[in-house]
N, C-alpha and C positions, 0 to 999 in steps of 0.2 A: 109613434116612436120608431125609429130607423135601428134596426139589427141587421149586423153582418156577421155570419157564421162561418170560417174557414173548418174546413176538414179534409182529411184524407194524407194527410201528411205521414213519416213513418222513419225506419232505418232500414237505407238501401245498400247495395255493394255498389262502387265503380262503375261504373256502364250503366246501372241501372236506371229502372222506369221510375214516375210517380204521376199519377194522377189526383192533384188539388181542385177543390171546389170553394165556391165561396155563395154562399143563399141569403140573398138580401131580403130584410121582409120592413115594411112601413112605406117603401116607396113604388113610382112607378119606373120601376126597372127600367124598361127600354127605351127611356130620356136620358140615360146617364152614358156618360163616358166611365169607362172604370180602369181600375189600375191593379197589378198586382206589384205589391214591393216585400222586401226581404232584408231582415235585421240580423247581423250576425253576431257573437260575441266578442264584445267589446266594440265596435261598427256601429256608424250612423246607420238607419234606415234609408237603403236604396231602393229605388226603382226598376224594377223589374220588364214589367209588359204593358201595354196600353190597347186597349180595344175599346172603339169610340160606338157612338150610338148605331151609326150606319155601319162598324163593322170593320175600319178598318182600324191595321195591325202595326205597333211599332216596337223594337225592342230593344232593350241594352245588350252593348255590342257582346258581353262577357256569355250570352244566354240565346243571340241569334242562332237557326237553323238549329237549335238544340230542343230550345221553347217553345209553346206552342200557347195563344191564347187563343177561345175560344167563348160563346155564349148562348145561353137559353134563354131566351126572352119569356117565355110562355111556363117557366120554372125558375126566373126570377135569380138564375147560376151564371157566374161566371167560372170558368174552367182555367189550369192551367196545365197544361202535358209537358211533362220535364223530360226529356231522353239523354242519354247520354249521361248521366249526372257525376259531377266531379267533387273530390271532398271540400271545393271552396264554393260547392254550392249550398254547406251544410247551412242553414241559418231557420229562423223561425218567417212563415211565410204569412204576411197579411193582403187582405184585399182592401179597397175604400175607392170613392170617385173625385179625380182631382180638379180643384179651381186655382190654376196658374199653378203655383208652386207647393199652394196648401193643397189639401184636402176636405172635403165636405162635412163629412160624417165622424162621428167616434169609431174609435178602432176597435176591433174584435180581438178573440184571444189571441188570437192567431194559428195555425198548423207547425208544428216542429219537423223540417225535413234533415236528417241525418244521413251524409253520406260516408261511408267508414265499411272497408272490410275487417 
């Protein structure tokens, strides 16, 4: 059975940092293409980041040069490094691996990121 674990989420100020994790467990990791997307309130679930098997990186345009995805293969993590973060970045962060439009797997809790002075 396929578990995906977000954590690391929080309440940040303006400018600030956050370092998201997400720890798959059931599969073998480093076949998957993965996605990080972000649900805000009242907001459809968007797409966020994209880091494919080999590594590379694509991202929505609201989160370039801000975003950073990244991956463990050998710890089964995919990462997301948030800088700059602004309060319409506030939303609830999920991970999952995408097929065309859908997604693969069932969704996790998610991480809550809160941006608010």
């Amino acid at each position: 059975q396929v578990h995906l674990v977000e954590s690391g989420g929080g309440l940040v100020q303006p400018g600030g940092s956050l370092r998201l994790s997400c720890a798959a467990s059931g599969i073998v990791f480093r076949l998957y293409d993965m996605n990080w997307y972000r649900q805000a309130p009242g907001k459809q679930r968007e797409l966020v980041a994209t880091i494919t098997s080999n590594y590379s990186t694509t991202y929505a345009d609201s989160v370039k040069e801000r975003f950073t995805i990244f991956r463990d293969n050998p710890k089964n993590t995919v990462y997301l490094r948030m800088n700059s973060l602004k309060p319409e970045d506030t939303a609830v962060y999920y991970c999952n691996s995408p097929s065309g439009v859908a997604t693969i797997f069932s969704w996790g809790q998610g991480t809550q990121v809160t941006v608010s002075s």
